[in-house]
N, C-alpha and C positions, 0 to 999 in steps of 0.2 A: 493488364500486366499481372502476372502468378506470383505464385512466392517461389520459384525457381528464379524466373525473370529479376524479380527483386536481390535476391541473392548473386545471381552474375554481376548486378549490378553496381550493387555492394563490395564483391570482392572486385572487380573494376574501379571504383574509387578506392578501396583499399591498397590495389596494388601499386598508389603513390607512394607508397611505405617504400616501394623498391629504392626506388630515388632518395628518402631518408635515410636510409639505412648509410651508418656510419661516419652523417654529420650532425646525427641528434641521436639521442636516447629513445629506445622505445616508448618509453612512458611520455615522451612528446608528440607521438606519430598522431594520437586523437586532436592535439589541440590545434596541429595543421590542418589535418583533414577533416576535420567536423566543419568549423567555421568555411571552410572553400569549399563541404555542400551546400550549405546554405548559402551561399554569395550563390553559388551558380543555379541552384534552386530560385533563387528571388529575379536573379535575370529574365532566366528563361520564361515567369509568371508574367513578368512586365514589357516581354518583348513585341504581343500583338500593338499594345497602345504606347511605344514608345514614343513614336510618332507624335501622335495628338500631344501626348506630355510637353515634347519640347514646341510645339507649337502655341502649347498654350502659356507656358514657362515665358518663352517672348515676348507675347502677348500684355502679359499681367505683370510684367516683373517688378513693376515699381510701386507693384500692390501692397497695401498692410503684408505682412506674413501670414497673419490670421487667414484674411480672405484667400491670398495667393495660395495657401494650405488646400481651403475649403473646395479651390477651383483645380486644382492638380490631383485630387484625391477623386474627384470625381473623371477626368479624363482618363483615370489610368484603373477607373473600373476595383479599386482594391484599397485601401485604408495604409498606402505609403505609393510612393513614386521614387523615381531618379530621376534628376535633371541632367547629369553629363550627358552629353552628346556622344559619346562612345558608350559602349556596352562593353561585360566583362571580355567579351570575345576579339572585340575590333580596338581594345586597350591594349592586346598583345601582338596587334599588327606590326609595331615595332617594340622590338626585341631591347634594344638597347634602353628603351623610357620606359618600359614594362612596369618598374616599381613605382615612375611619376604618372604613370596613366590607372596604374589600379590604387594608387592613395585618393587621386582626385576623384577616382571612379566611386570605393565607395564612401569619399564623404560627402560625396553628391545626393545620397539615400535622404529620405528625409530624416527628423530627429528620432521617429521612432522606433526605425531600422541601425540609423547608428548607435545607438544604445542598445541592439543586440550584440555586434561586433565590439563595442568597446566591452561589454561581458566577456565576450572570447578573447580582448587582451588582443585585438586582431594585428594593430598597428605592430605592434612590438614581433608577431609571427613576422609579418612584414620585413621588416627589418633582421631579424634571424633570414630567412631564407636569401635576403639578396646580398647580406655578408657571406653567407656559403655559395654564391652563384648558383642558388637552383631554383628562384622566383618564378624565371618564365618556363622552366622546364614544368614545374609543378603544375603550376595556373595553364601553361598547355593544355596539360593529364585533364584537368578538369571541364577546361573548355571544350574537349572532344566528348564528354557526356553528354546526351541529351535528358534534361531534366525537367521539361515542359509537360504543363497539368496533363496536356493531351494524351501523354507519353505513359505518365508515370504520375497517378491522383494521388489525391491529400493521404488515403490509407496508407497506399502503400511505399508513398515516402516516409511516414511514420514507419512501417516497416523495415524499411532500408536504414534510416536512422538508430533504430534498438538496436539491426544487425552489426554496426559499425560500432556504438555504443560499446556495446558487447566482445567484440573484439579488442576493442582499446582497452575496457576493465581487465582483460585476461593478461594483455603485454604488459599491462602497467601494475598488475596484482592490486586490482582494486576493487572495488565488489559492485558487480554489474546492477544488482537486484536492488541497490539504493535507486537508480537511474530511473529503472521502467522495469513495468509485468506483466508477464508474459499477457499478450491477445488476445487471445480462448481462455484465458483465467475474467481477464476485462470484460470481456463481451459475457462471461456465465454472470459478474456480479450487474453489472448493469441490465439483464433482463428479469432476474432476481429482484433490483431495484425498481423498476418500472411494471412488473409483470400483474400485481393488484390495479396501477392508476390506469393500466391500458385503454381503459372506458375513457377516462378523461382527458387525456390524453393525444384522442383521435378527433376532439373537439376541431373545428375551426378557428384559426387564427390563435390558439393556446401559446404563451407564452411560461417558460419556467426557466428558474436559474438553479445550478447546478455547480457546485466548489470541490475541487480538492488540493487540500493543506499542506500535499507532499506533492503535488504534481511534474514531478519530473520532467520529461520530456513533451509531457501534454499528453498519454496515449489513454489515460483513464477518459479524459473530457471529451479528444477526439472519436472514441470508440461510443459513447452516450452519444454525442450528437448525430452522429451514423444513424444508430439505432430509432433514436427519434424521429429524424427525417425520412428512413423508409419506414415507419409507422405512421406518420403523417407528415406529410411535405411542407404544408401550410404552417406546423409546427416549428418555432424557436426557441430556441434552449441557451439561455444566456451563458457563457461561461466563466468562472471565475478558481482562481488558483494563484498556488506560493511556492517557493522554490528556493533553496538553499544554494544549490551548485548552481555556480557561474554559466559554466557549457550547457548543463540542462535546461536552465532556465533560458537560454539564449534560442535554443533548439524550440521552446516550448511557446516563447514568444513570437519567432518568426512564422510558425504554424497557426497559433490564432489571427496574426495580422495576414497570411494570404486567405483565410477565410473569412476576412471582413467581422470580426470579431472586437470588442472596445480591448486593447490592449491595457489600457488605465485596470484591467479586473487581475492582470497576469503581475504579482508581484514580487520582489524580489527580497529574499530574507530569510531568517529563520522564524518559521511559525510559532513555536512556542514560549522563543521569548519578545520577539518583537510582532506582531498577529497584523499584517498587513492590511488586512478587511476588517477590523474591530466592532463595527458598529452594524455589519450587515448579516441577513439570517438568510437562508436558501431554502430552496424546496426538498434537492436533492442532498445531498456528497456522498463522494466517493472517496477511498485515499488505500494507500500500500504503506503503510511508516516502514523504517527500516525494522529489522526484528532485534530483537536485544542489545540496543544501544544507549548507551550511557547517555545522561544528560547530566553530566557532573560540573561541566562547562557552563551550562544555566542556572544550575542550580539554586542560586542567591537569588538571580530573579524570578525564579517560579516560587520560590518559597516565599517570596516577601508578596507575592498578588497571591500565592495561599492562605497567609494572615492577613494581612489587608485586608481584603476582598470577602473571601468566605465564597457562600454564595451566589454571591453579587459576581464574583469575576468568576473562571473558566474552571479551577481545581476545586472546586468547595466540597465535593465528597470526600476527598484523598490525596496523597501522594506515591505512585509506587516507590518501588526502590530504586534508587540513581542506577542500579546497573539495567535498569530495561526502560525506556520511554513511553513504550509504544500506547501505553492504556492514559500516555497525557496526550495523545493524541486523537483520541476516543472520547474525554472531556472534553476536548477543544470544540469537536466535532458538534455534540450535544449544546455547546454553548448555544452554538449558529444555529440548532433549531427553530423553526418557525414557531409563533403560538399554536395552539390546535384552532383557535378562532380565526387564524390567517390563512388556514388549510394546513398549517403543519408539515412534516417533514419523514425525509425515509434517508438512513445511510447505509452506505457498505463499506464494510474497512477491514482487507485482510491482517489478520493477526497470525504470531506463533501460538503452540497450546501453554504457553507461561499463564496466557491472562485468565485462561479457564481454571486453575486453580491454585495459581503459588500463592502462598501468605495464610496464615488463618485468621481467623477470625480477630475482630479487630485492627489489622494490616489494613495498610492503605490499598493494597489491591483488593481485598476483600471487600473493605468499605464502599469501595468506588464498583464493584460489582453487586452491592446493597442495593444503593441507590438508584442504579442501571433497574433492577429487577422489581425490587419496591415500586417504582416508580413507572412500572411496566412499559418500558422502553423496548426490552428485548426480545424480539418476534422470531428469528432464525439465526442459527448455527450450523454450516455445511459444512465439514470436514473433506477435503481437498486430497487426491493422493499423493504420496508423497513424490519427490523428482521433479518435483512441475515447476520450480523457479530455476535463475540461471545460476545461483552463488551458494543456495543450499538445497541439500536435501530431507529436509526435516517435514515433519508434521503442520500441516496451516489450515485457516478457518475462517472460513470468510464468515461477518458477523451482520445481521440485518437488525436495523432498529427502526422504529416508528413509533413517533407520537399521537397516532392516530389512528390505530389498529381494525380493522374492521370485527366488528362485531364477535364473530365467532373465534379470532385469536385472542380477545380481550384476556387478561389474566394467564393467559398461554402463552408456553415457549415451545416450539418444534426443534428438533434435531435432527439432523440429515446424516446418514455416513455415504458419502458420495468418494469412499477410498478406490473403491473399485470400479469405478467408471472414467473409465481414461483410456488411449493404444498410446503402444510404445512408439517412440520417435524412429523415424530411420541410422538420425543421428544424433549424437545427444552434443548440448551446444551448455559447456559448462559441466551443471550439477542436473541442467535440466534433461529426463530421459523418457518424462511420458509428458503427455498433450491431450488437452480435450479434445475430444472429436465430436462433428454437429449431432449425432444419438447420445452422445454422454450428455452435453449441455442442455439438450431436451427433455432428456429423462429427470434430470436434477430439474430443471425449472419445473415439471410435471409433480413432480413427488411434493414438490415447494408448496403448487396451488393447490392442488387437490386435496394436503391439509390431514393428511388420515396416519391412521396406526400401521406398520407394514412393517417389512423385516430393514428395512431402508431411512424408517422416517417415521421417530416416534415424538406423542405429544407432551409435555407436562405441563402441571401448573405451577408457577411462579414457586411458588411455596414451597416445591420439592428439591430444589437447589437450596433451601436455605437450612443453617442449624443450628443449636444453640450450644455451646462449649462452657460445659459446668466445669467448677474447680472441687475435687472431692478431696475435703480434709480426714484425717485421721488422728485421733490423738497420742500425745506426747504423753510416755508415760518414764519414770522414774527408776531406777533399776531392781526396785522389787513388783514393779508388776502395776505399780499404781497410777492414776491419774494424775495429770500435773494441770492444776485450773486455774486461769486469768485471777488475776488479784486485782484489774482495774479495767476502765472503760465500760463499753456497751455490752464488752463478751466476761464480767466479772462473775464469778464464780461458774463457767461453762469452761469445759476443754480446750487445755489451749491444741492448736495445729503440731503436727511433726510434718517441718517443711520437707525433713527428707523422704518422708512417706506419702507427700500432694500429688495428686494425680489428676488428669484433666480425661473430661469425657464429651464425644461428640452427639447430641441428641439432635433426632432430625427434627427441623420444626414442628412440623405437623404432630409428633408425639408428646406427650403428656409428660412434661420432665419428671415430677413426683416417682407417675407410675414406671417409667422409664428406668430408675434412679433404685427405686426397689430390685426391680425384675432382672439390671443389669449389676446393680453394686451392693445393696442393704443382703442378697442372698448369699453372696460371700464374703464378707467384711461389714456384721450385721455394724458395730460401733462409728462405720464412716457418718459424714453429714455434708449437705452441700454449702458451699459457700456464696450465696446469691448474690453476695455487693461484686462480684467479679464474673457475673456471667455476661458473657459475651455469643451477638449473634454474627454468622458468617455466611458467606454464601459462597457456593463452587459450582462446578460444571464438569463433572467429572462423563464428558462424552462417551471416550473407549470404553468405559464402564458400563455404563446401557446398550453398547452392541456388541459386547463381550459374547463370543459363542465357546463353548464348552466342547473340547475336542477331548473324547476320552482317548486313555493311554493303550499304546498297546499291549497285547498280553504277551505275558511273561514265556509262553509257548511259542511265540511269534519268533521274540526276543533269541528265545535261546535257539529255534530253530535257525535264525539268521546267523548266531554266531558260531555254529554248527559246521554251517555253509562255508562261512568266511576262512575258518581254523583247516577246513580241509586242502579250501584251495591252496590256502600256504603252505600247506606242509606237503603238496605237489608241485608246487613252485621248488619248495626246497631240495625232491629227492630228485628234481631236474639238473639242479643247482650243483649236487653231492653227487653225484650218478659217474 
């Protein structure tokens, strides 16, 4: 199945909208039609061993639940069952019990699968549509899809999923790009991710687990374990993720449990103030935080496990500012890294360019990019072209960390500008108008390993992001000209300050503040001095800056020639005009 194919498909279950229209709001059409793909999604999964299921459901019935579990999950080949003896299809054989055959139908699901639908709030859609009489009309629309693995695989119902997603975000003016990211952004950061351990990786029987914190619809985890399995079959990739929205998380749970997947890993919540996984560390993560969103809503409880805690708990470097989250989710991330004595850990987490440089020195986002760098955590930085999400078109950057660098990035940071490596879309869906294409994602993974200096991908070290932010005093003087000196303290008989003349200076680390301090301040205002009890270090990333290319202007000959040109034509235009 293509992505044309998906896309017919898509606007085929989309055009249930038809039949909504003007018994419900737009902004309700996803919470019909989401939930009633997945119901027809999980039929269609379950419909070879339906059979065996209700054969063995009679069989065992007056078994523990435990075992009765153990022994239905196994018949039906998949980590859930249904026991009603009708299927979504042959529950609409009659028309009139429709609503009493698909309530029983899906609470016949096991408990796993109902706690996806009680997510979607499914009963209560239920109930809306057969008030408005268009239960069986609807549930029809869906049951003429065919939505079997055979048909239509785990990808690319992920697929058809963002497409639908995605359309709902736009009727209901909501922001698509909280949900899911774009495919070809997924699939460049996860072979990014993977592209060093390849070796180990390809091992037999390897085992690894892999989280993301924002996991939306599931398509970060589902796109890793893709990648896994055609790099090595025998390979298992545990997966583990949180989720804040209701529909996504529902969407994200019924896709690990048709992949036989432990559902107990997929959890339901807000990650940053309630951390559903707490105690567990991974190999990999991935994550998309939303970009510039407040967490003013948590606020009390992320501050109170910032003093509490410190180090000990998840923010000990910093906090940014309430108005952007995303670099608490980048702590969080770090928390769950492995030891490096466990083998350690590698993340990817697209960001906005907020976190490469807002706050100076001192600021919590400054801070909290200290200790990323100090602490050499930071291996890559790919700069993304812009148009590539569904909700905005701004600047993003995918960030690479690892706690266990191999040798020759030690003390290294690399920067990629991968602006230019993208084709335009046929159609732009949103905000989004360009896409990776399979030579772009090659080219950037290439430039990635290969590790060199180029017009595309340069190296530095650690230290060169970092700076030191002197405060240079000046003294207060008197209105004839003279000095006005400390009468008390540590500074008694020295100059006092004129705060209105304090100036702050940024020295790059690596430079000699002293000589720095002469060469840039003592030559023009020999009487300054620095104030050391207030120097503060900072660190940034100022990326556009290192690929900055220098386009000279045109000449002035050029110029005038051009408006030469332009002057004549108008005043032929005009004696056209006047004629």
């Amino acid at each position: 199945m293509n992505t044309q194919a998906v896309n017919i498909n898509s606007s085929l279950i989309w055009s249930v909208a038809d039949l909504l229209r003007g018994d419900f709001k737009q902004s309700d059409y996803g919470k019909i039609i989401l939930p009633f793909t997945v119901l027809r999604r999980l039929d269609c999964v379950l419909e070879k061993t339906k059979g065996a299921v209700l054969s063995e459901f009679e069989s065992n019935k007056n078994s523990p639940p435990e075992a009765l579990d153990r022994f239905l999950v196994r018949k039906s080949g998949y980590q859930f069952y249904n026991t009603s003896k009708q299927s979504f299809v042959s529950a609409l054989d009659d028309s009139n019990n429709a609503y009493a055959n698909l309530v029983n139908y899906v609470g016949a699901f096991s408990d796993n699968v109902r706690d996806v639908f009680d997510r979607f709030n499914f009963q209560a859609t239920l109930d809306r549509l057969n008030d408005a009489n268009l239960l069986y009309m609807v549930a029809k629309q869906f049951a003429a899809i065919d939505l079997h693995p055979d048909n239509v695989s785990n990808v690319h119902m992920g697929l058809m999923f963002e497409e639908l997603i995605r359309k709902f975000a736009e009727l209901s003016n909501e922001t698509a790009g909280e949900h899911f990211t774009p495919r070809e952004v997924i699939r460049l950061m996860v072979e990014l991710l993977f592209e060093s351990d390849d070796e180990v990786l390809s091992k037999p029987g390897i085992v690894r687990s892999i989280y993301d914190p924002t996991a939306g619809t599931g398509g970060m985890l589902s796109v890793a374990e893709e990648y896994l399995n055609r790099l090595n079959p025998d390979a298992r990739l545990v997966l583990h993720g949180q989720e804040l929205n209701p529909e996504s998380y529902a969407i994200c749970k019924a896709d690990m449990i048709i992949k036989g997947q432990d559902i107990g890993n997929v959890i339901f919540g807000n990650t940053l103030s309630a951390d559903g996984l707490p105690a567990k560390k991974f190999d990999y993560m991935l994550s998309n935080p939303p970009f510039g969103v407040e967490w003013k809503k948590i606020e009390s409880v992320i501050r109170k496990e910032f003093e509490s805690k410190g180090y000990e708990g998840r923010f000990g470097p910093g906090l940014p500012r309430v108005s952007d989250g995303s670099l608490l989710f980048l702590l969080h991330l770090i928390s769950k890294m492995r030891p490096v004595h466990e083998g350690g850990s590698r993340i990817g987490i697209v960001l906005n360019g907020s976190p490469l440089f807002t706050g100076g020195a001192g600021s919590g986002e400054s801070e909290i990019r200290k200790y990323i760098i100090e602490n050499d955590l930071l291996e890559t930085i790919v700069a993304l072209p812009t148009d590539m999400f569904y909700n905005t078109g701004i600047s993003t950057y995918i960030w690479i960390l690892s706690n266990h660098k191999s040798a020759n990035r030690k003390g290294k940071i690399q920067l990629i500008n991968a602006a230019d490596y993208f084709q335009k879309m046929r159609k732009s869906l949103g905000s989004k108008r360009k896409e990776l294409g399979e030579n772009d994602i090659n080219t950037i993974v290439s430039l990635y390993g290969k590790f060199e200096d180029n017009e595309h991908s340069k190296i530095f070290d650690n230290a060169d992001f970092g700076y030191s932010t002197i405060t240079v005093e000046r003294p207060l003087k008197d209105d004839s000209g003279n000095l006005i000196l400390s009468e008390k303290g540590k500074n008694k008989g020295k100059p006092q300050p004129d705060s209105s003349l304090r100036d702050t200076e940024n020295v790059p680390l690596k430079a000699n503040i002293q000589t720095y301090f002469e060469r840039e301040v003592l030559s023009h205002v020999p009487e300054a001095w620095i104030d050391h009890d207030k120097t503060k270090v900072g660190y940034e990333i100022p990326l556009n800056r290192h690929f900055y290319k220098y386009v000279a202007p045109r000449s002035l000959e050029d110029i005038d020639a051009d408006l030469k040109k332009v002057s004549t034509e108008i005043m032929e235009l005009l004696r056209e005009i006047t004629a």
